[in-house]
C-alpha positions as CSV (number, residue, x, y, z in Angstrom):
1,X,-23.0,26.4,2.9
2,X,-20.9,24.1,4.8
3,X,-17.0,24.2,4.5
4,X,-16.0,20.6,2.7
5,X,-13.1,19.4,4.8
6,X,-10.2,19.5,2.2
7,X,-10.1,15.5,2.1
8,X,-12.8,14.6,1.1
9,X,-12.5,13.9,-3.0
10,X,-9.4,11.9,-2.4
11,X,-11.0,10.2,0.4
12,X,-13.8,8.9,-1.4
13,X,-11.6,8.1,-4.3
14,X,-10.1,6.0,-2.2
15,X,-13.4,4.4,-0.4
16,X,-14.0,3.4,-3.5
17,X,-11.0,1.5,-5.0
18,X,-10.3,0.0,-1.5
19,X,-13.6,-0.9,0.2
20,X,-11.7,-2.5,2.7
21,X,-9.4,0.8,3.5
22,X,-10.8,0.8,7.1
23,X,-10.1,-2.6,7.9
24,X,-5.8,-1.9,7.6
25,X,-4.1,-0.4,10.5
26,X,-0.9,0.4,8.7
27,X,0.7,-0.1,5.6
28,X,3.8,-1.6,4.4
29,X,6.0,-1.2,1.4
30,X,8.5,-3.8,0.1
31,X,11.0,-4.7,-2.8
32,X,9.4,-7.6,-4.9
33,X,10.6,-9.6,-7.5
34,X,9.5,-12.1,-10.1
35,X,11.5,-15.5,-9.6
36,X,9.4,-17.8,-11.8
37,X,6.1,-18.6,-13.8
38,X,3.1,-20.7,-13.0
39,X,0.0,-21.4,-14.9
40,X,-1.9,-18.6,-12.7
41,X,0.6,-16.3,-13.7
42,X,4.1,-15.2,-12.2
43,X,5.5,-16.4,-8.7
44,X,6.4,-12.8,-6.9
45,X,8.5,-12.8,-3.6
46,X,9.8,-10.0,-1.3
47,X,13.7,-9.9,-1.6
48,X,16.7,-6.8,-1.2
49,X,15.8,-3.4,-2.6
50,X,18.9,-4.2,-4.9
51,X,17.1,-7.2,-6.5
52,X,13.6,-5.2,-6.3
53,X,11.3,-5.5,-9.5
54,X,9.2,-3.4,-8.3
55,X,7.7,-2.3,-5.4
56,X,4.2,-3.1,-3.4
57,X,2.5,-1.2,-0.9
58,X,-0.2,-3.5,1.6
59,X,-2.7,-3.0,3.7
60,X,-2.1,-4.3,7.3
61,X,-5.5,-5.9,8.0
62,X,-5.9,-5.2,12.1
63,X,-7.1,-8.9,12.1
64,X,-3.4,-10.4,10.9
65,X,-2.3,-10.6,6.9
66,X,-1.7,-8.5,4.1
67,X,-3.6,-7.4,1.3
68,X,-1.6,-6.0,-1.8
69,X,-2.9,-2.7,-2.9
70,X,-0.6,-1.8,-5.7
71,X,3.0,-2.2,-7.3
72,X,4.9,0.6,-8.7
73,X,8.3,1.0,-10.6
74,X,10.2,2.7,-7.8
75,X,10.3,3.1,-3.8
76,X,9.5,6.8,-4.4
77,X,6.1,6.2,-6.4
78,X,5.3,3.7,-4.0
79,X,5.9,6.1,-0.9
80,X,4.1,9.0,-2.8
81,X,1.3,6.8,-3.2
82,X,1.5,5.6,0.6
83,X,1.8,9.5,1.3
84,X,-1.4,9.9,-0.4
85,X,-3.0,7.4,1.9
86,X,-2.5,8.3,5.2
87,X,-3.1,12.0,3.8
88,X,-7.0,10.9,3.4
89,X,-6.6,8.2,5.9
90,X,-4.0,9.1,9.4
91,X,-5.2,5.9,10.6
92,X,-2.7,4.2,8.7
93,X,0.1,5.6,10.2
94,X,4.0,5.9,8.8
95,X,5.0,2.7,6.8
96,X,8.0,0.4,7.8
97,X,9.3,-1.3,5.0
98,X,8.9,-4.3,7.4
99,X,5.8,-4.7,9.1
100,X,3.8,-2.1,9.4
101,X,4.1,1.0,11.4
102,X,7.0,2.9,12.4
């Protein structure tokens, strides 16, 4: 029986809640914070880590642009979860909290 490379379940879990995984060519993680409400919902901008909200790691789109993939409490969830990403995809390289790859 072929060997399953050790991967693979995160790797489709991942597939599957970001179709688009293959499109990024690095990710980025950055402070946000809420500065006001609309009627689509709240207005979020990137500011200091010592304003930060939370925080939201994007998927670098090789084409230009960003895609928000999710928001977490802390900088250390966020890069855990960013860990967990180029684990299952090296592609995407090590983060700089300002535009993409280091």
């Amino acid at each position: 029986m072929p060997k399953k490379h050790p991967r693979s379940k995160t790797h489709r879990k991942f597939r599957v809640l970001y179709p688009a995984i293959r499109d990024f060519d690095a990710l980025e993680i950055e402070p946000c914070a809420v500065v006001g409400d609309s009627k689509w919902g709240e207005i979020v901008e990137p500011c200091g880590p010592e304003d930060a909200h939370f925080w939201t790691v994007y998927g670098h789109y090789r084409t230009g642009g960003v895609d928000a993939l999710r928001d977490f409490p802390t900088a250390a969830r966020a890069r855990a979860f960013h860990d967990e990403l180029v684990k299952a995809f090296p592609h995407l390289g090590e983060p700089d909290t300002k535009g993409g790859r280091k």
